[in-house]
C-alpha positions as CSV (number, residue, x, y, z in Angstrom):
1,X,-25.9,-12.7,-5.4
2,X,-22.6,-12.1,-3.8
3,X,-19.4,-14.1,-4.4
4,X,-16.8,-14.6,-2.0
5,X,-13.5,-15.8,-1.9
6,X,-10.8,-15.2,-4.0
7,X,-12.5,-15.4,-7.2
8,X,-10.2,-12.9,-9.3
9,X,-7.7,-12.1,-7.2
10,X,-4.0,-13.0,-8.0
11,X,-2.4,-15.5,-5.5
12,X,1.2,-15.7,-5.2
13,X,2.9,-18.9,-3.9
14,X,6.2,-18.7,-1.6
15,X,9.3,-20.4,-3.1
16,X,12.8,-20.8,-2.0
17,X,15.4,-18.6,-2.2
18,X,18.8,-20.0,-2.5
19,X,21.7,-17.7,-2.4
20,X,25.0,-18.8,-5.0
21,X,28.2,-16.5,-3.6
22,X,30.9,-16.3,-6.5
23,X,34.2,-15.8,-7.1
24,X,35.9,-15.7,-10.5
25,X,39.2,-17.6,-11.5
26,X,41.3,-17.1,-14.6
27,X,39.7,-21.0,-16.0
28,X,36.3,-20.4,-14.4
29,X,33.9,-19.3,-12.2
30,X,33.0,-21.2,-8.6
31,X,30.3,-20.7,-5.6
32,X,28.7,-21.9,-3.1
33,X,25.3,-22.5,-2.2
34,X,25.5,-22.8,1.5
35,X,21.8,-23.9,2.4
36,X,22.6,-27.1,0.0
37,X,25.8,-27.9,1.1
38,X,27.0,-27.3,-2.2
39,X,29.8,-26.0,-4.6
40,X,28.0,-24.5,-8.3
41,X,30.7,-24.8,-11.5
42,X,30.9,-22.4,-14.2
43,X,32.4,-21.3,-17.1
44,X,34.4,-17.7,-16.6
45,X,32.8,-14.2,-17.0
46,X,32.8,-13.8,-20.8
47,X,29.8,-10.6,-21.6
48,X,27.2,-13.1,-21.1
49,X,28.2,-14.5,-24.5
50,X,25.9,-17.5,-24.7
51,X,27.9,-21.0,-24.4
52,X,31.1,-19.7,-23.1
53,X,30.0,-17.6,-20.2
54,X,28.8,-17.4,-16.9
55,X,25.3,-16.7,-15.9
56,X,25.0,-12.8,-14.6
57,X,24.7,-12.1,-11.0
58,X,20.9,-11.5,-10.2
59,X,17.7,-13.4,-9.2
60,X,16.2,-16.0,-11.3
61,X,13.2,-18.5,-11.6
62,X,14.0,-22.3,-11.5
63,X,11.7,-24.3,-12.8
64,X,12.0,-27.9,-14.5
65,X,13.1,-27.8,-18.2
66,X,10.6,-28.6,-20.7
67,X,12.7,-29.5,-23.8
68,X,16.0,-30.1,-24.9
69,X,18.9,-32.4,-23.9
70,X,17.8,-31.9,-20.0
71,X,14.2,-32.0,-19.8
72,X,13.4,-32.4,-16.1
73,X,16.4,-30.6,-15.0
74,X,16.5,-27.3,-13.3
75,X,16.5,-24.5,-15.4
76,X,17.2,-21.1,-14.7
77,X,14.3,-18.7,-16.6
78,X,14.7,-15.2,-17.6
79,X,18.5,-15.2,-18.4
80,X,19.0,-11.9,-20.5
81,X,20.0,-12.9,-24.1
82,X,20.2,-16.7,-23.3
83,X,18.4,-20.1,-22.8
84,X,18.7,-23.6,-21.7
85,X,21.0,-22.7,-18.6
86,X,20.3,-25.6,-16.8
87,X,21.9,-27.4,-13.6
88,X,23.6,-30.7,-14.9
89,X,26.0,-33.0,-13.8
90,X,29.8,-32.1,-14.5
91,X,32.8,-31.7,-12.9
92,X,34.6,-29.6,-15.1
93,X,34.4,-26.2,-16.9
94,X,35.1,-28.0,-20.3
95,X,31.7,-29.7,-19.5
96,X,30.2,-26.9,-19.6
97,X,28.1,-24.4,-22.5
98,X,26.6,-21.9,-20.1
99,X,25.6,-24.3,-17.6
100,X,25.7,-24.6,-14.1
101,X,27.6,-27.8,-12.4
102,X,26.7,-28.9,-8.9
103,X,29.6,-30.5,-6.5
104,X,30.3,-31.9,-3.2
105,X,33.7,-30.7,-2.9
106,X,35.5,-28.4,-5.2
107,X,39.3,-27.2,-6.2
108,X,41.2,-25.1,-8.0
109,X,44.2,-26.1,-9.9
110,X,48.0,-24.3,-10.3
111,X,46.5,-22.1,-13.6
112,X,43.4,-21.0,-11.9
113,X,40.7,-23.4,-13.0
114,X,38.3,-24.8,-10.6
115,X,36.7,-28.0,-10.7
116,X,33.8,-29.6,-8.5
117,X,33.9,-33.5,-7.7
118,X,30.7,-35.5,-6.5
119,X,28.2,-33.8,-9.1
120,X,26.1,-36.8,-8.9
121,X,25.2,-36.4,-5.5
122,X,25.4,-33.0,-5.2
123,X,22.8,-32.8,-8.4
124,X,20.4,-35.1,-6.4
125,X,20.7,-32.6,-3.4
126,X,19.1,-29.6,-6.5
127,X,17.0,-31.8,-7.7
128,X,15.4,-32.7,-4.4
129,X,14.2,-29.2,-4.0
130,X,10.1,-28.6,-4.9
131,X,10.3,-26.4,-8.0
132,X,9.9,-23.3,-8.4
133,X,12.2,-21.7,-6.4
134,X,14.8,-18.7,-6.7
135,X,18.3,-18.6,-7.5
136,X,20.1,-15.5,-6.4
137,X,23.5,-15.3,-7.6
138,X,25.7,-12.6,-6.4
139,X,29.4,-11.7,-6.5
């Protein structure tokens, strides 16, 4: 007897790729994710120090968050010496512990810290998106 099909055989599914452009400020980090629309908050570039840094440049998993504070919300998987860097709702870096703050529009103030406004609406724009898909962050 001879099975066919794809019995065995690994399958891979095609996700998204979204692409976050940087730039660092004194007070924090900001970007853009252009396919979205949207402006991405974060803390400034500290080591990767968990709770007070950014996330590193690279590509990363998002998938729902399983436990925790944000359940449900996007999480980024696979951050090197982290966890729980999730997308959330904020509009400024003191918001933030490592996270990653979606906004309509965005500024930066006279000492160098940005800030995002419209998180709501920008979050529903991420949270939209069928999970998985990639994050690709990049300087």
């Amino acid at each position: 007897m001879e099975l066919r099909g794809c019995i065995g055989r690994a399958t891979s599914i095609a996700v998204k790729r979204l692409v976050l452009d940087r730039v660092y400020y004194a007070g924090g980090t900001l970007g853009r994710i252009s396919e979205l629309g949207i402006w991405i908050l974060e803390l400034p570039w500290r080591n990767n120090e968990a709770y007070v840094s950014c996330v590193p440049t690279g590509i990363y998993l998002v998938n729902p968050d399983e436990e925790g504070k944000y359940t449900g919300h996007p999480e980024l998987k696979n951050v090197y010496g982290r966890t729980e860097n999730v997308i959330h709702v904020a509009n400024r870096v003191t918001e933030l512990e490592g996270c990653l703050a979606p906004g309509l529009t965005a500024r930066i103030d006279e000492h160098e810290v940005p800030s995002v406004q419209y998180s709501a609406k920008a979050f529903a724009r991420v949270k939209a998106l069928e999970m998985p898909f990639e994050l690709h962050i990049r300087d």
